[in-house]
PDB file of N, CA, C and O in Angstrom, chain B, residues numbered from 101:
ATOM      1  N   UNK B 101      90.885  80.132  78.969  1.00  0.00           N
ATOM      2  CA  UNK B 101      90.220  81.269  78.330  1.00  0.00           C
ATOM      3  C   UNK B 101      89.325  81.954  79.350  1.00  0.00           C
ATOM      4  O   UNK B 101      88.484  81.324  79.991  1.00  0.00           O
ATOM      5  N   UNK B 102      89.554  83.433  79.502  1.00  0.00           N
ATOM      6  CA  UNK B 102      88.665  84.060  80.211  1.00  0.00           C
ATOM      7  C   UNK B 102      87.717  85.199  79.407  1.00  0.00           C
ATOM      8  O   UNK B 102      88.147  86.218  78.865  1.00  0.00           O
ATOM      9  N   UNK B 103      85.918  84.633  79.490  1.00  0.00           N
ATOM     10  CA  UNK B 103      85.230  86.075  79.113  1.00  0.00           C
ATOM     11  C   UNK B 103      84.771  86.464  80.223  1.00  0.00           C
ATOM     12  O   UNK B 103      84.281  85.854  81.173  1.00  0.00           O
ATOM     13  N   UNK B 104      85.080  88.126  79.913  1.00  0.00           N
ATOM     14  CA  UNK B 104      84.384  88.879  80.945  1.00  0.00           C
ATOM     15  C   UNK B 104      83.645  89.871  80.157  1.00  0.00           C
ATOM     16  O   UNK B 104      84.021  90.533  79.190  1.00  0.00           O
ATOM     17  N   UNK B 105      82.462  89.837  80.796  1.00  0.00           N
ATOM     18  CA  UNK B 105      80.912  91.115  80.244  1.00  0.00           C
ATOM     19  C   UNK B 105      81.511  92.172  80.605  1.00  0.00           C
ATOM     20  O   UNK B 105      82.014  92.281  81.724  1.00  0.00           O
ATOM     21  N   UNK B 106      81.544  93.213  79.598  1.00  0.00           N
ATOM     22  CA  UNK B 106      82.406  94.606  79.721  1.00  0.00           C
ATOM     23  C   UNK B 106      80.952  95.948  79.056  1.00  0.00           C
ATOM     24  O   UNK B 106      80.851  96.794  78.167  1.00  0.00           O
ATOM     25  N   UNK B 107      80.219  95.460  80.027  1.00  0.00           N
ATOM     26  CA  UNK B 107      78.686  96.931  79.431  1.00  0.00           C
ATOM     27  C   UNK B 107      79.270  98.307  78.960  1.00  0.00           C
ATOM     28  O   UNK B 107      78.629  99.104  78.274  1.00  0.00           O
ATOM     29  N   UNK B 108      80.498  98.495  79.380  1.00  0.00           N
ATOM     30  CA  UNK B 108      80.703  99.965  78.740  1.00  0.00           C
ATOM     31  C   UNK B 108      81.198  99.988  77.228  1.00  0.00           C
ATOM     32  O   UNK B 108      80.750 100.808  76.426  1.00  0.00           O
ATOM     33  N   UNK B 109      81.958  99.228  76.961  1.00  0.00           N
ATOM     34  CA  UNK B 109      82.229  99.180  75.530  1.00  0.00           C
ATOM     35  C   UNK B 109      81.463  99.749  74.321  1.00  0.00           C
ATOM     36  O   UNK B 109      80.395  99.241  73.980  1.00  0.00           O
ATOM     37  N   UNK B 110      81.903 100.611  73.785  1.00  0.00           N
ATOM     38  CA  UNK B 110      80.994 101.077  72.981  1.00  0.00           C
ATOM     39  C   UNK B 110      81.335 101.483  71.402  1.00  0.00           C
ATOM     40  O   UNK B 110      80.608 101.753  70.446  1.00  0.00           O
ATOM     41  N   UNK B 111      82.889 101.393  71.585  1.00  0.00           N
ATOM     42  CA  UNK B 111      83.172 101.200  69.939  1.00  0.00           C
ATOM     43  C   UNK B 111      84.951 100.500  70.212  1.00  0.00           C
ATOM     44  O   UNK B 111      85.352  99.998  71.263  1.00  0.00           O
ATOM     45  N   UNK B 112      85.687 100.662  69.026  1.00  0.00           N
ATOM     46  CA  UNK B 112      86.764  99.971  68.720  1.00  0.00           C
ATOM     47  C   UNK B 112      87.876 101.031  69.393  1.00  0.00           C
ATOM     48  O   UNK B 112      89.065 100.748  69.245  1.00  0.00           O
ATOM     49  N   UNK B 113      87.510 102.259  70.136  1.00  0.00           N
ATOM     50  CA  UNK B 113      88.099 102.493  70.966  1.00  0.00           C
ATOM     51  C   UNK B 113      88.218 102.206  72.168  1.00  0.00           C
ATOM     52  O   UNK B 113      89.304 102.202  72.746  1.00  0.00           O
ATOM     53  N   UNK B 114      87.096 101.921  72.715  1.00  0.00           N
ATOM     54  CA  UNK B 114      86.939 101.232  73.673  1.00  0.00           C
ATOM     55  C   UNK B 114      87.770 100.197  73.878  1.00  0.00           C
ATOM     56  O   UNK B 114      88.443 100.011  74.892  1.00  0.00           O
ATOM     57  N   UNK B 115      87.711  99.300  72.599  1.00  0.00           N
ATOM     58  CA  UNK B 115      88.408  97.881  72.488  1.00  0.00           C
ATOM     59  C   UNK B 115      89.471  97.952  72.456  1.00  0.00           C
ATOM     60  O   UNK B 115      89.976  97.187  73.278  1.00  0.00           O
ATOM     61  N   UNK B 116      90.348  98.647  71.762  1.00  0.00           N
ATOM     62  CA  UNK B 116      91.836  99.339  71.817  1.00  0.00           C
ATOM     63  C   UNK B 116      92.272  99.638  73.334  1.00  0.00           C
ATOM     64  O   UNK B 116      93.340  99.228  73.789  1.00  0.00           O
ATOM     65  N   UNK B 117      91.252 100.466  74.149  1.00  0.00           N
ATOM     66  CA  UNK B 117      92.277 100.760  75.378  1.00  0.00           C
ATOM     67  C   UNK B 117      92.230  99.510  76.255  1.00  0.00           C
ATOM     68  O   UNK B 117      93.149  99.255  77.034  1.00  0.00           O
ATOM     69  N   UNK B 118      90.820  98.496  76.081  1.00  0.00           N
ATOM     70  CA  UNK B 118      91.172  97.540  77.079  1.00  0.00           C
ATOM     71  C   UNK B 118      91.887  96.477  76.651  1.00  0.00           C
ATOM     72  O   UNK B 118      92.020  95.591  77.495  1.00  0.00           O
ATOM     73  N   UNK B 119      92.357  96.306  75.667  1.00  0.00           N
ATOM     74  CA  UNK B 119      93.303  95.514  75.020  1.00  0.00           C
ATOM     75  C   UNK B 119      94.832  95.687  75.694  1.00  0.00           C
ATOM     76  O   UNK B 119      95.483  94.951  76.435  1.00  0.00           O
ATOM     77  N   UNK B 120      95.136  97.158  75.023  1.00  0.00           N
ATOM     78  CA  UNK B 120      97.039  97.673  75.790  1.00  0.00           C
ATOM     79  C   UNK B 120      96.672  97.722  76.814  1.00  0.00           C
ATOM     80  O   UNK B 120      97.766  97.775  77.375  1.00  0.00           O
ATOM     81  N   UNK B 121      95.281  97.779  78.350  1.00  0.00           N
ATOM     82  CA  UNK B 121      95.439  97.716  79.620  1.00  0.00           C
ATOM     83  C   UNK B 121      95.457  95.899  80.130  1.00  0.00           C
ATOM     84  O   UNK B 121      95.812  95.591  81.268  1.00  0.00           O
ATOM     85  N   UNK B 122      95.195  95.265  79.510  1.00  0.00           N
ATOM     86  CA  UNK B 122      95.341  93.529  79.624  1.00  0.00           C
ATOM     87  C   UNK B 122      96.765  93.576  79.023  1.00  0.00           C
ATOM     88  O   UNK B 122      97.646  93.442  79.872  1.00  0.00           O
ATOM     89  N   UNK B 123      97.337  93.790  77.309  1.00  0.00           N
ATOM     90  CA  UNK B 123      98.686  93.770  77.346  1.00  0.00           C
ATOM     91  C   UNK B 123      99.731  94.171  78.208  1.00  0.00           C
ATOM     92  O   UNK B 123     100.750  93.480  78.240  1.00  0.00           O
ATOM     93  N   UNK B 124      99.637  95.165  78.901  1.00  0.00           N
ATOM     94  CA  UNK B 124     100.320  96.022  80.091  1.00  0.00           C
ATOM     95  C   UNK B 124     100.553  95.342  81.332  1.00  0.00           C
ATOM     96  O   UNK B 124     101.212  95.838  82.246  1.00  0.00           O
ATOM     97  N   UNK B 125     100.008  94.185  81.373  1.00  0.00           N
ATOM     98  CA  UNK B 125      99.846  93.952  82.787  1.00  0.00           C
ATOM     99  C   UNK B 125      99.909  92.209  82.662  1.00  0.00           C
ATOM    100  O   UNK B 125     100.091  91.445  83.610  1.00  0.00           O
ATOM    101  N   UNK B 126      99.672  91.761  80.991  1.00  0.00           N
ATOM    102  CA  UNK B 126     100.067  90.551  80.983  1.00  0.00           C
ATOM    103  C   UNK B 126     100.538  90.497  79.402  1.00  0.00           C
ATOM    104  O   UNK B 126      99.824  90.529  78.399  1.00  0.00           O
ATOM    105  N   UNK B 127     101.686  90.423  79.487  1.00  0.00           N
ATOM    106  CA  UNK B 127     102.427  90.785  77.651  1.00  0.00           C
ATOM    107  C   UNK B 127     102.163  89.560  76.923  1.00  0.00           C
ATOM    108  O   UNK B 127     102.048  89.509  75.698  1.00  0.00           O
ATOM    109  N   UNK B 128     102.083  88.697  77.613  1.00  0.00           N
ATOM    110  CA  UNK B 128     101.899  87.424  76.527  1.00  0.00           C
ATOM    111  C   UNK B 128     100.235  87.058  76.469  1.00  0.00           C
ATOM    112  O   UNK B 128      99.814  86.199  75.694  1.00  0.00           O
ATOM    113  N   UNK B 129      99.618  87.585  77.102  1.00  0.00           N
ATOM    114  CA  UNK B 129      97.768  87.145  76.597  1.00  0.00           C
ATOM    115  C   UNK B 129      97.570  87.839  75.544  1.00  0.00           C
ATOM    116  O   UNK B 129      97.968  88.966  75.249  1.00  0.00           O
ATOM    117  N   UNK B 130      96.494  86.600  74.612  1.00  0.00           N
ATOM    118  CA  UNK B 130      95.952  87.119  73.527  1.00  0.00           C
ATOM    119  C   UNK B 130      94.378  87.541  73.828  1.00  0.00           C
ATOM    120  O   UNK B 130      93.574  86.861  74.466  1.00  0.00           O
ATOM    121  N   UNK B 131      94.074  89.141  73.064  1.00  0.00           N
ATOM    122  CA  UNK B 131      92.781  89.926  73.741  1.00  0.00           C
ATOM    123  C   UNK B 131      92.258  89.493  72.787  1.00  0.00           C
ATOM    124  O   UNK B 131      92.978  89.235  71.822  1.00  0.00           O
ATOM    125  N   UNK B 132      90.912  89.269  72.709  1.00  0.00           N
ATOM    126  CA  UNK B 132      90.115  89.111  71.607  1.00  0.00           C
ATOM    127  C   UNK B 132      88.823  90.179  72.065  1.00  0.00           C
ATOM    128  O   UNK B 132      88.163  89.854  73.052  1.00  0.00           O
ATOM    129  N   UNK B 133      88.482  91.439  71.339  1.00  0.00           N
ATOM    130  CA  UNK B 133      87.437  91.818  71.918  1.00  0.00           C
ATOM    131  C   UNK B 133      85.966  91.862  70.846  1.00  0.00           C
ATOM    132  O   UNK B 133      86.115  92.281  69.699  1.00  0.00           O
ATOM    133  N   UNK B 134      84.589  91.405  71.318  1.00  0.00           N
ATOM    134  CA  UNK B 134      83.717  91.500  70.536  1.00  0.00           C
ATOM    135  C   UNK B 134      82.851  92.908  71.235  1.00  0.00           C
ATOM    136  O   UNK B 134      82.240  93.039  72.296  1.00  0.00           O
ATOM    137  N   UNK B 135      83.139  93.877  70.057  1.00  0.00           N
ATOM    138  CA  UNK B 135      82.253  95.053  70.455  1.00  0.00           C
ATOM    139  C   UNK B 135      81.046  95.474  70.494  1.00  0.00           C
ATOM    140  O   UNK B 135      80.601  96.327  71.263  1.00  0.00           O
ATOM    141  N   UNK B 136      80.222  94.632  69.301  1.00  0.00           N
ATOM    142  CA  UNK B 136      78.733  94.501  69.601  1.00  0.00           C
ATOM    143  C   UNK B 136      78.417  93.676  70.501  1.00  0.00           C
ATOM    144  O   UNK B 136      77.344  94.047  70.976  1.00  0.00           O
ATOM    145  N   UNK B 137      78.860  92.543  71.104  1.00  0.00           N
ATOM    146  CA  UNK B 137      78.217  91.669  72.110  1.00  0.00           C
ATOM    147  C   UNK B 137      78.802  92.113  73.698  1.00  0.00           C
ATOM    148  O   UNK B 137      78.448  91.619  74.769  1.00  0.00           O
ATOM    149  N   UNK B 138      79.908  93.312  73.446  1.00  0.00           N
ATOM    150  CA  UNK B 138      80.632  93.786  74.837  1.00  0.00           C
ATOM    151  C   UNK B 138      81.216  92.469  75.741  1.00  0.00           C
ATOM    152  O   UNK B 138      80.621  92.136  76.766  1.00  0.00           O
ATOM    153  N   UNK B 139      82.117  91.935  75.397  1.00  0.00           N
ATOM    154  CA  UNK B 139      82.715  90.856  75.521  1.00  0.00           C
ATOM    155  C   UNK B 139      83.987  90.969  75.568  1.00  0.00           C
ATOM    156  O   UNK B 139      84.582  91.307  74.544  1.00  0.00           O
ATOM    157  N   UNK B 140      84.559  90.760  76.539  1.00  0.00           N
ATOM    158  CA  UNK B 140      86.603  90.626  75.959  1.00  0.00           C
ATOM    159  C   UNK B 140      87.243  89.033  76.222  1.00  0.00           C
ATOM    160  O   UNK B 140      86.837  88.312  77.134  1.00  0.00           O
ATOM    161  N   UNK B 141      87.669  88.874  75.835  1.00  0.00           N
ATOM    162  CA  UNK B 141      88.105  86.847  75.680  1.00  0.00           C
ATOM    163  C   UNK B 141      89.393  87.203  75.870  1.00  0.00           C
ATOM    164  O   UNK B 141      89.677  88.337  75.484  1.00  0.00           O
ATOM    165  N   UNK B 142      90.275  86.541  76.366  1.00  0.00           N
ATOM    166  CA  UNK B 142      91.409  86.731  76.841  1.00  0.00           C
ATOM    167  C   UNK B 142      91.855  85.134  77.228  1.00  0.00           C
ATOM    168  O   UNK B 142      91.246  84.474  78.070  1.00  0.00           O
ATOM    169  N   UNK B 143      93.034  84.629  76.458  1.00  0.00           N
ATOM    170  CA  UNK B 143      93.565  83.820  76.850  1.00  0.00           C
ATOM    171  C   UNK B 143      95.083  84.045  77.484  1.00  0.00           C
ATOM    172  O   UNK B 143      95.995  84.746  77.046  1.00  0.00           O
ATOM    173  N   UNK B 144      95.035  83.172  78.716  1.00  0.00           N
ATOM    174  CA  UNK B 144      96.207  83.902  79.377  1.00  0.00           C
ATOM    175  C   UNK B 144      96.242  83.275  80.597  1.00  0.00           C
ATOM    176  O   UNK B 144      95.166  82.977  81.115  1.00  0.00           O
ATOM    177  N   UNK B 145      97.691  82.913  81.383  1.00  0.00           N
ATOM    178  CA  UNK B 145      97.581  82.215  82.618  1.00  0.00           C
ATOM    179  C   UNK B 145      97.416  82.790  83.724  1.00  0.00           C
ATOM    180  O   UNK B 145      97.516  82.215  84.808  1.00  0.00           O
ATOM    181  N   UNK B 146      97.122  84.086  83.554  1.00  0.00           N
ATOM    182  CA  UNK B 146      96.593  85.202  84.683  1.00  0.00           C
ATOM    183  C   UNK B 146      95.145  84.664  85.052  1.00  0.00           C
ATOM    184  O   UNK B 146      94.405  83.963  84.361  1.00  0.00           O
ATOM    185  N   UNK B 147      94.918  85.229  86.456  1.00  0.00           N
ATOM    186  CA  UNK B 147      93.639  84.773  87.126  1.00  0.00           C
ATOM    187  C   UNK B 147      92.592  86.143  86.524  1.00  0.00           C
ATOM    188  O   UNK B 147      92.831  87.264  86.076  1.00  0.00           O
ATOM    189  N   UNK B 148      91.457  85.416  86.775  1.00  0.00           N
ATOM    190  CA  UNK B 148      90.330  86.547  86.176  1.00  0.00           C
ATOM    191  C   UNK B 148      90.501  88.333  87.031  1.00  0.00           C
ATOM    192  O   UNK B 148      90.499  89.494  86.620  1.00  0.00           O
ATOM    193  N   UNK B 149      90.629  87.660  88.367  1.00  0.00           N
ATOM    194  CA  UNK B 149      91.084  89.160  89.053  1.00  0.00           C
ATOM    195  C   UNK B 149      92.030  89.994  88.501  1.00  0.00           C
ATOM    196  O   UNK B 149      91.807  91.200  88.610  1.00  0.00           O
ATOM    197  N   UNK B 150      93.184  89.591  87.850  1.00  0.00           N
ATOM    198  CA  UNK B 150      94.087  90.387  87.285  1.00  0.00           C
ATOM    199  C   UNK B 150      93.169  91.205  86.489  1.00  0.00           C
ATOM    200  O   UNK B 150      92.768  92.349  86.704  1.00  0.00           O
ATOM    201  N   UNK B 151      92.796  90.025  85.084  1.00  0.00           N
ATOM    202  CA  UNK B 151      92.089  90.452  83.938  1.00  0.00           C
ATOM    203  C   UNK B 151      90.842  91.521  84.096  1.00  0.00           C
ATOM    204  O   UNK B 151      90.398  92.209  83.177  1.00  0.00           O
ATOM    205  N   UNK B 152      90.390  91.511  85.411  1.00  0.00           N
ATOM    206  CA  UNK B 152      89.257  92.748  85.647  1.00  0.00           C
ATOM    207  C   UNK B 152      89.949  93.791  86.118  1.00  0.00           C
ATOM    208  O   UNK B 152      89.646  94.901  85.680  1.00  0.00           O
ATOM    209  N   UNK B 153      91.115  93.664  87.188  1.00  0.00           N
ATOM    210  CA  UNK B 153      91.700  94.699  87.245  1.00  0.00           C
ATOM    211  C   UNK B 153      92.147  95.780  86.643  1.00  0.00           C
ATOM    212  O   UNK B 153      92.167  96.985  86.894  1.00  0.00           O
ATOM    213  N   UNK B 154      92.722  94.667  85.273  1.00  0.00           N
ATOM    214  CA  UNK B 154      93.609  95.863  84.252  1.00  0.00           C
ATOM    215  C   UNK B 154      92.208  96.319  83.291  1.00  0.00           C
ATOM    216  O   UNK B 154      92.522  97.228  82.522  1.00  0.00           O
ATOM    217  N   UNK B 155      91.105  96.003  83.189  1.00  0.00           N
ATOM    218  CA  UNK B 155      89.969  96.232  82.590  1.00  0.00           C
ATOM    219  C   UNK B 155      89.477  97.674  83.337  1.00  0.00           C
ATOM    220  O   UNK B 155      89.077  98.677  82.746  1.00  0.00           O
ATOM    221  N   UNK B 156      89.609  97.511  84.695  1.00  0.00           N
ATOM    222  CA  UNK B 156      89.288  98.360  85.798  1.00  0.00           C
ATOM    223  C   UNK B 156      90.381  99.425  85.413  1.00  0.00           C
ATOM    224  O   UNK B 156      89.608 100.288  84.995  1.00  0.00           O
ATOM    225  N   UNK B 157      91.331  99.844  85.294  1.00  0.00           N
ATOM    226  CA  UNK B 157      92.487 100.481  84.942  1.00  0.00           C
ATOM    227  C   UNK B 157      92.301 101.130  83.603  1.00  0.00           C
ATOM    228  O   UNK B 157      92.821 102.227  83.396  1.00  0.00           O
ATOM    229  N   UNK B 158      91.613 100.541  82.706  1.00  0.00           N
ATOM    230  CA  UNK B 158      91.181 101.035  81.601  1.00  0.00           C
ATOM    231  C   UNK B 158      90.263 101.714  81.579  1.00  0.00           C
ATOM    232  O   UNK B 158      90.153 102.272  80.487  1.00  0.00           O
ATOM    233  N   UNK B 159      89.453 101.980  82.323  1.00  0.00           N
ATOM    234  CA  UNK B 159      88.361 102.826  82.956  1.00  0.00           C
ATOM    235  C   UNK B 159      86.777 102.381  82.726  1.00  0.00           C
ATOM    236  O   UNK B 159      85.826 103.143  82.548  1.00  0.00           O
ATOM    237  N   UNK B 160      86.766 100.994  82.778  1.00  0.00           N
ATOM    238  CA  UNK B 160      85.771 100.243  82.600  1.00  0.00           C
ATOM    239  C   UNK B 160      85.220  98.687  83.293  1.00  0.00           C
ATOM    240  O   UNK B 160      85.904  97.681  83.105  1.00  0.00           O
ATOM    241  N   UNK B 161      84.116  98.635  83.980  1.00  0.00           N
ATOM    242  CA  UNK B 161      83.627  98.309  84.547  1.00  0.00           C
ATOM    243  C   UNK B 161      83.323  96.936  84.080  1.00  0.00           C
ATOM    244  O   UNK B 161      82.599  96.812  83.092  1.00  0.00           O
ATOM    245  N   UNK B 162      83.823  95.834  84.715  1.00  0.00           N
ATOM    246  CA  UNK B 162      82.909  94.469  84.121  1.00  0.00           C
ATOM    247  C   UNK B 162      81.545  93.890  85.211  1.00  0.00           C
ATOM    248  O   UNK B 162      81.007  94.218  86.269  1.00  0.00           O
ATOM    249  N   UNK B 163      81.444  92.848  84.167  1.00  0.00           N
ATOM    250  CA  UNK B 163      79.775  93.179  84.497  1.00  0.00           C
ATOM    251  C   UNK B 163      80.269  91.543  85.476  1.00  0.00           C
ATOM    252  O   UNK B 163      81.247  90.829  85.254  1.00  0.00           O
ATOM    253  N   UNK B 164      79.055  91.341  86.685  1.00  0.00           N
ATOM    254  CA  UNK B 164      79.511  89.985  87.409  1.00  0.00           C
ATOM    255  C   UNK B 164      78.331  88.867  86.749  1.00  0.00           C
ATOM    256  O   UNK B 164      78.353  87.681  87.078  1.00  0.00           O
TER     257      UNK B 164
END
């Protein structure tokens, strides 16, 4: 399981695009995103670099 701090998040759109940019890039992880705590959980055998990447691709910044 990977969480990564995602400060831009700011509603369930937010959560929607970084969801299909983690699906896109890894079809079988499950996204879990919490939008008040700006959180995305992601289980998946991808390394965290992927998972910030495609976060990064979504046009949002994780936090270190």
């Amino acid at each position: 399981m990977i969480s990564v701090k995602v400060p831009s998040i700011a509603c369930e759109v937010c959560a929607e695009t970084i969801t299909k940019a983690i699906l896109h890039s890894e079809p079988k992880a499950q996204v879990t995103v919490d939008v008040p705590n700006k959180i995305v959980n992601v289980e998946t055998q991808a390394s965290v670099d992927v998972i910030k990447g495609a976060i990064a691709q979504a046009g949002h910044e994780c936090a270190d």
